[in-house]
NUDRENRO-910457 format. One record per residue (C-alpha): residue number from 1; x, y, z. Coordinates in steps of 0.1 Angstrom, whole numbers, plus 5000, padded with zeros to 4 digits. Layout:
<nodes>
{NUM {X Y Z}},
...
</nodes>
This chain:
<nodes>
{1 {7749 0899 0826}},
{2 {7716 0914 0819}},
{3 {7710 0937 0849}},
{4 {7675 0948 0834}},
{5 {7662 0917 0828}},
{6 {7680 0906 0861}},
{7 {7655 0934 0877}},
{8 {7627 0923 0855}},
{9 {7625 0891 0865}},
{10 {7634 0895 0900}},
{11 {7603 0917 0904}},
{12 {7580 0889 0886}},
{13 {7589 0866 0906}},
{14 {7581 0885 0938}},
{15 {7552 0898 0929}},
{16 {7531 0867 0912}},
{17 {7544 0844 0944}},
{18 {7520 0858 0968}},
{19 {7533 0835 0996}},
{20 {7570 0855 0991}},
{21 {7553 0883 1007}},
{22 {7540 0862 1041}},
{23 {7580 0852 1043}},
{24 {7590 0888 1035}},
{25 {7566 0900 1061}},
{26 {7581 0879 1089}},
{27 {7620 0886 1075}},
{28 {7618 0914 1080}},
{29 {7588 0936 1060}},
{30 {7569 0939 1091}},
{31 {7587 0968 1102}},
{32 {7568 0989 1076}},
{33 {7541 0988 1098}},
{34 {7560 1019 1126}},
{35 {7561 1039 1090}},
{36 {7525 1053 1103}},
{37 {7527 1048 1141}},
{38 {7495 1062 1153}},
{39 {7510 1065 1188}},
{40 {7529 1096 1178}},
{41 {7499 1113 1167}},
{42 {7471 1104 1194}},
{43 {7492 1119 1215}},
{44 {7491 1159 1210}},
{45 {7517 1179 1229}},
{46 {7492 1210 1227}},
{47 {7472 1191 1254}},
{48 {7493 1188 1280}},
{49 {7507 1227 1277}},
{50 {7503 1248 1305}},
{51 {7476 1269 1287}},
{52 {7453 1236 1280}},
{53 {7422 1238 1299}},
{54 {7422 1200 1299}},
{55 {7454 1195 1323}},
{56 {7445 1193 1354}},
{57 {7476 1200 1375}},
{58 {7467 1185 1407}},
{59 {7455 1157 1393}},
{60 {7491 1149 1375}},
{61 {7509 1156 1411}},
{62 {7481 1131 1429}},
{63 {7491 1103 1406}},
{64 {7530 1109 1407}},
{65 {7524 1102 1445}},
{66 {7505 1077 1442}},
{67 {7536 1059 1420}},
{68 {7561 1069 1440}},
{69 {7541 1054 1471}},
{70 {7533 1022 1452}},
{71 {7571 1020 1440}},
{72 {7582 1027 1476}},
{73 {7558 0998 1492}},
{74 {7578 0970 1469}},
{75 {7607 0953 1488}},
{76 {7644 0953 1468}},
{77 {7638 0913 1468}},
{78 {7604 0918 1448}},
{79 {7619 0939 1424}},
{80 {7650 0917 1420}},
{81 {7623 0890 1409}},
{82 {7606 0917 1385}},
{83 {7638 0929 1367}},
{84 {7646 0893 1362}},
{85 {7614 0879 1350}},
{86 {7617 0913 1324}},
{87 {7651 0897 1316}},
{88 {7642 0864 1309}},
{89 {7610 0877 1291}},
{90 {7631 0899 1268}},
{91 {7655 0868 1261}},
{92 {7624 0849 1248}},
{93 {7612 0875 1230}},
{94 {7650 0882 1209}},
{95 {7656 0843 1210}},
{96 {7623 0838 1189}},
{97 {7624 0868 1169}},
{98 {7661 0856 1155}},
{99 {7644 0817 1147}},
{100 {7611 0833 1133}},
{101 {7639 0856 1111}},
{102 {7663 0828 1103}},
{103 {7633 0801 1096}},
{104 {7615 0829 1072}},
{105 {7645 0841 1054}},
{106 {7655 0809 1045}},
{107 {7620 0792 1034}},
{108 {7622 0825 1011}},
{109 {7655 0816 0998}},
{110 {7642 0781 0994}},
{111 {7612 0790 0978}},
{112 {7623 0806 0949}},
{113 {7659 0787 0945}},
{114 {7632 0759 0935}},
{115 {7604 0781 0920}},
{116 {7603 0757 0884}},
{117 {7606 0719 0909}},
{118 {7574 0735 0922}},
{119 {7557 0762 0925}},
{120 {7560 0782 0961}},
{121 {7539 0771 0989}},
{122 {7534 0781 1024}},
{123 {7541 0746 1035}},
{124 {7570 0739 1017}},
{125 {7591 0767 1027}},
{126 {7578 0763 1063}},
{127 {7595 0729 1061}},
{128 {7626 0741 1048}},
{129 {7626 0771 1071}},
{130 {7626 0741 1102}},
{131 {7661 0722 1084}},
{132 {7678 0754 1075}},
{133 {7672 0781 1101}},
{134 {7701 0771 1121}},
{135 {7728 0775 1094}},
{136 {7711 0810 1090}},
{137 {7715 0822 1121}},
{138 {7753 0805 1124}},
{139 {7758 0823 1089}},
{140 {7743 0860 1103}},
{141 {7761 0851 1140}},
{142 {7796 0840 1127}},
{143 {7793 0873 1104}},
{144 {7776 0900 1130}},
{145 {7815 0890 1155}},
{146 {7835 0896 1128}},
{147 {7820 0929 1118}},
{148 {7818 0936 1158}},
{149 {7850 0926 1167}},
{150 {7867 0954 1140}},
{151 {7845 0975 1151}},
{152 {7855 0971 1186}},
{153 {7892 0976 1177}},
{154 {7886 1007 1158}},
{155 {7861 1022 1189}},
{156 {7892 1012 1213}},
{157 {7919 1025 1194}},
{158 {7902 1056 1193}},
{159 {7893 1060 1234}},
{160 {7927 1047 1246}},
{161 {7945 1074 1220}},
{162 {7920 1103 1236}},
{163 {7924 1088 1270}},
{164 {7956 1086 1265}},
{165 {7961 1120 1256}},
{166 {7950 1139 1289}},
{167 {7963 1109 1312}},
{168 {7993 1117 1335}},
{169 {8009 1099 1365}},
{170 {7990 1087 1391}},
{171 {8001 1072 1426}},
{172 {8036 1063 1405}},
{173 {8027 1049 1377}},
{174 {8026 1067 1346}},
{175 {7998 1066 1323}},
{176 {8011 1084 1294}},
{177 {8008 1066 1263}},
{178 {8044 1068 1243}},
{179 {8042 1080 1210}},
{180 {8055 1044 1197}},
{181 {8025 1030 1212}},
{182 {7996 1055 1202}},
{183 {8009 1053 1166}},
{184 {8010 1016 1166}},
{185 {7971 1019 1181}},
{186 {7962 1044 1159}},
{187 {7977 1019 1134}},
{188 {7959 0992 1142}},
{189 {7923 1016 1144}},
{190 {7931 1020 1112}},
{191 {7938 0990 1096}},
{192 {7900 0977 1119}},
{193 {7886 1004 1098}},
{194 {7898 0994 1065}},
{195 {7886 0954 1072}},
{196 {7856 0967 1083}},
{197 {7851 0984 1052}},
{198 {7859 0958 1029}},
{199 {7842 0927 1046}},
{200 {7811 0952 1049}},
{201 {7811 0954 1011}},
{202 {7821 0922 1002}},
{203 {7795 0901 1031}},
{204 {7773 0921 1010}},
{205 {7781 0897 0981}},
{206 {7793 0864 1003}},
{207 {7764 0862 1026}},
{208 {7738 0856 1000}},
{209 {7754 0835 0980}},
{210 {7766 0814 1009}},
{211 {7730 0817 1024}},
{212 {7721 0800 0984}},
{213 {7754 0771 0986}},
{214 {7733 0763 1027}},
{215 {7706 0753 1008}},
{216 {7711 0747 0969}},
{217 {7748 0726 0976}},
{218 {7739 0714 1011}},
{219 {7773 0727 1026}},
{220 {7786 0739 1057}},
{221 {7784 0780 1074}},
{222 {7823 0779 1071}},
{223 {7824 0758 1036}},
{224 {7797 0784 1022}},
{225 {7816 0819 1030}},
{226 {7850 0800 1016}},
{227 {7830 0792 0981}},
{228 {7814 0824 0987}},
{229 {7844 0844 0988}},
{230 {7855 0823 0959}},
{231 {7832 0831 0939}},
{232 {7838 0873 0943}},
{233 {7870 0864 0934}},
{234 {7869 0852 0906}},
{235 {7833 0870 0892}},
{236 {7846 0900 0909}},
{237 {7832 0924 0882}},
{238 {7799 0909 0877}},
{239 {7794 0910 0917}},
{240 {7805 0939 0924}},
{241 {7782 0956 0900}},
{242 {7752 0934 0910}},
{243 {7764 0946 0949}},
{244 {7765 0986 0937}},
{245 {7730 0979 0916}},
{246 {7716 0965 0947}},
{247 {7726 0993 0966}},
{248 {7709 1020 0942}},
{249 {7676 1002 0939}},
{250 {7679 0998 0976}},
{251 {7683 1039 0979}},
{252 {7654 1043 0954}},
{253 {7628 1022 0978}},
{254 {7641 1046 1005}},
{255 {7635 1074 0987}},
{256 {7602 1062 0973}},
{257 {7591 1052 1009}},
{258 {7598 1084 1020}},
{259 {7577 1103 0996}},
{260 {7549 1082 1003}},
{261 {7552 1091 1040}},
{262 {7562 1121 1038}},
{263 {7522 1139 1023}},
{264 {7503 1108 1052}},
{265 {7523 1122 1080}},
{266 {7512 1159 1073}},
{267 {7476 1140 1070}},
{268 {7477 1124 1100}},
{269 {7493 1156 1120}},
{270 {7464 1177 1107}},
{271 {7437 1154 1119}},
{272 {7454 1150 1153}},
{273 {7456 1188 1154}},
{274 {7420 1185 1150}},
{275 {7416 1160 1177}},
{276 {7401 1136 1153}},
{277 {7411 1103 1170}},
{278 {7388 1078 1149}},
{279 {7400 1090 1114}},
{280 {7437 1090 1129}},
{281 {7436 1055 1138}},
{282 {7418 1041 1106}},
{283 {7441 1061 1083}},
{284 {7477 1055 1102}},
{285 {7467 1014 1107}},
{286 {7455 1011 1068}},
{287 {7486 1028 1055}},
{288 {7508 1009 1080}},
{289 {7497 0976 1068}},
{290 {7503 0990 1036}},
{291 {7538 1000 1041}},
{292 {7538 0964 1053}},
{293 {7532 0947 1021}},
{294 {7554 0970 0998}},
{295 {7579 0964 1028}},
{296 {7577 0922 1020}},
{297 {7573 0930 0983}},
{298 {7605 0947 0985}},
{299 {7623 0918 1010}},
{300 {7608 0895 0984}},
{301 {7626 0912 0954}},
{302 {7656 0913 0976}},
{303 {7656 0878 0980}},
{304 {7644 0871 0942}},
{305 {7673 0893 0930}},
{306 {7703 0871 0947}},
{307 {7691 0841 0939}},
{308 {7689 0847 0906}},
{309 {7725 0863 0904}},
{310 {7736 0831 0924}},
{311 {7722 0807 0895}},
{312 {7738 0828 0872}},
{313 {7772 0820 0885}},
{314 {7757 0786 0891}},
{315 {7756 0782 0858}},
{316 {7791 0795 0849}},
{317 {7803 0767 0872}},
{318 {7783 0738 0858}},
{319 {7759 0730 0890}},
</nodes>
């Protein structure tokens, strides 16, 4: 496989499909926006030093009382009611950040599987966003407990071997794990860690071709991680140096991003210095919406790059 013109082309077709970059933004490139959080700089530590003019002790002390009075006057019933509106609010929130994630990711995916049927609209991967969305999430869910549940074994292996270690015998009944049983723990942390490796690496691989089979051959969550897993199989080479090329252009963009931030946050921390608010804010919201488009240029890519690997392998099996 041609790896540069695999890159090449990926990056074309990210970058002259300007809608990619609305479904990149919502899959995930609006985080780019916290690269220039102009929270942390409004907020000067100097000014609230004990040798700032501007902090007025007794004003500080007035208004802790005033919130530990306000706090005190609410019955345990009313903030039973609060804590579990905040609850159901922050449920919301999660439940329709993971169908905006799912519905964008895969109208991405579905845009440019079928870039030459047409060319990428708005609409039509909104549409396909709604019909897949589900089998995205059930992909990312049925994934996310596997890699938790060996993670879980490994964490518990190692805090029953430590516990274990400084336990003795308490009213009778002896805590002491045997040295049969903390090898076969330690055995079995082990053997989590190893899985968790592997199915780390290879999901790297199965997931997006399985997201590619949801869509492309119309099949199953279950049915797409078996062909999936088939196909590293038997292209084992090919994917795994597509998963380690991935990984290194994935490390360049970090590194990249963080050379770009790295001179605006010395910017921005001199003009706070000099309690220049207004040039703060205009400066730290332009280059966050920045960082937000070369964030969705970059999912874009990302998305761009697997499906083009998965038609390659398409190919080789005749779909």
């Amino acid at each position: 496989m041609d790896f540069s013109a695999l890159i090449k082309k990926s990056f074309d077709i990210a970058w002259h499909n300007r809608v990619l970059w609305l479904f990149g933004f919502l899959s995930g490139g609006a985080a780019g926006l916290w690269y220039a959080n102009p929270i942390s700089y409004i907020f000067n530590f100097s000014d609230f030093s004990s040798t700032s003019s501007t902090y007025d002790v007794e004003k500080a002390e007035r208004m802790v009382t005033n919130v530990k009075n306000f706090v005190s006057s609410i019955t345990p019933e009313t903030w039973l009611l609060i804590i579990v509106v905040i609850i159901v609010v922050l449920l919301l929130l999660t439940l329709v950040g993971v169908f905006i994630n799912s519905w964008s990711l895969s109208g991405l995916v579905y845009s440019i599987l079928y870039r030459n049927q047409a060319r990428p609209t708005f609409g039509v991967g909104a549409r396909a966003g709604l019909k897949y969305w589900w089998k995205f999430w059930l992909l990312a869910l049925v994934y996310g407990l596997v890699v938790f549940t060996l993670f879980l074994i490994f964490g518990a292996s190692i805090v029953i071997n430590f516990i274990g270690s400084f336990a003795s015998i308490i009213g009778g009944v002896d805590f002491r794990l045997t040295w049969t049983i903390s090898l076969l723990v330690a055995l079995a942390g082990i053997i989590a860690l190893v899985l968790l490796i592997v199915i780390s690496v290879a999901g790297g691989v199965i997931i997006p071709i399985a997201q590619r089979l949801i869509i492309h051959k119309g099949t199953g969550v279950l049915e797409s991680i078996r062909i999936g897993g088939s196909l590293l199989k038997k292209y084992f080479g090919e994917s795994l140096l597509t998963f380690l090329l991935a990984i290194g252009l994935g490390l360049a963009f970090n590194f990249m991003t963080m050379f770009l931030v790295m001179p605006v946050s010395a910017i921005l921390e001199t003009l706070s210095a000099a309690k220049l608010l207004p040039a703060v804010l205009i400066l730290a919201t332009l280059f966050g919406m920045f960082m937000a488009i070369v964030s969705s240029i970059w999912v874009a890519f990302q998305a761009a790059y697997w499906t083009l690997f998965y038609e390659h392998l398409a190919s080789k099996e005749g779909w």
